[in-house]
C-alpha positions as CSV (number, residue, x, y, z in Angstrom):
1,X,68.9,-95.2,26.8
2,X,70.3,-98.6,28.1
3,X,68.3,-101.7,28.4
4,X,68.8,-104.2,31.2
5,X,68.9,-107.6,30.6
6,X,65.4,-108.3,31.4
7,X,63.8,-105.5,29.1
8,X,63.3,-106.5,25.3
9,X,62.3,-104.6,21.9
10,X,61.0,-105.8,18.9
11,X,63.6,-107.6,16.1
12,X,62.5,-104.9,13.8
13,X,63.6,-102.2,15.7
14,X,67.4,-103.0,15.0
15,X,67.0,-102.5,11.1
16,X,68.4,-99.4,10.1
17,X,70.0,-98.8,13.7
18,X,73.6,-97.8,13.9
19,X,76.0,-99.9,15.9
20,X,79.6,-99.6,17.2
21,X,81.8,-102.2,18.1
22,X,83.8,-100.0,19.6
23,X,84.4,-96.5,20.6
24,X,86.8,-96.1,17.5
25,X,84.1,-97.5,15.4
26,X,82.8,-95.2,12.7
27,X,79.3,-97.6,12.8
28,X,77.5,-99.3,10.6
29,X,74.3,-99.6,9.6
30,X,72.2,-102.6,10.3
31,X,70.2,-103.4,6.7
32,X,68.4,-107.0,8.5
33,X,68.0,-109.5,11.3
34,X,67.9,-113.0,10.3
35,X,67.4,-116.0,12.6
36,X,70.4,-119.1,12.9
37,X,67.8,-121.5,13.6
38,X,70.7,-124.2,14.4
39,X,72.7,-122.1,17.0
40,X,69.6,-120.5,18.4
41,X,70.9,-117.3,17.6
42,X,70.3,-113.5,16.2
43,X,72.7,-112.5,13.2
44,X,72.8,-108.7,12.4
45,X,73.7,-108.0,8.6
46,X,75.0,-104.2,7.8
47,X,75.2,-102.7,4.9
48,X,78.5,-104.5,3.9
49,X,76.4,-107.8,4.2
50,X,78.2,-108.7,7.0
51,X,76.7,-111.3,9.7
52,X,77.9,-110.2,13.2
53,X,76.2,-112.9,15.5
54,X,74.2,-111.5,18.7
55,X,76.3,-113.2,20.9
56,X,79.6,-111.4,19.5
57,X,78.1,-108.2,20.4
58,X,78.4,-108.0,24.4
59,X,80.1,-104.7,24.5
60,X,78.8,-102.7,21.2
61,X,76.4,-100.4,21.6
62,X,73.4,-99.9,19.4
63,X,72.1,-96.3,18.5
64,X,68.2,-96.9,17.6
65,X,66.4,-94.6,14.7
66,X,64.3,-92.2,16.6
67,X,60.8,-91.3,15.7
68,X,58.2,-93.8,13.6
C-alpha cells in the first residue's frame, strides 16, 4: 500500500513497523517515535536505538504490522 502525500496514519502505527533504507537493506525494526520539538520534526528509533529523522527518510519504505 502507498500513501500519497495528503493521506496520514496515526504515530503509533510506525512502532514495531519494519523499514528499509534501501533495497539492500535487511530492515529494522522501529521500537518508538519521539517528537524534536526544536526542529519540528519526527525521529524514528530502531531497535539499535538509532534516531533516523523523518526528513532523512524520502526514499525508505515502511512495511506496517498487519492486523490489531
Amino acid at each position: 500500500m502507498k500513501l500519497s502525500s495528503n493521506q496520514s496514519i496515526p504515530c503509533e502505527y510506525l512502532k514495531g513497523a519494519c523499514i528499509f533504507l534501501s533495497d539492500e537493506d535487511e530492515g529494522r525494526y522501529i521500537k518508538d517515535v519521539i517528537i524534536d520539538l526544536n526542529k519540528h520534526s519526527l525521529i524514528l528509533i530502531d531497535e539499535n536505538n538509532e534516531g533516523m529523522y523523518w526528513e532523512s527518510l524520502r526514499n525508505a519504505s515502511i512495511q506496517l504490522r498487519g492486523g490489531r
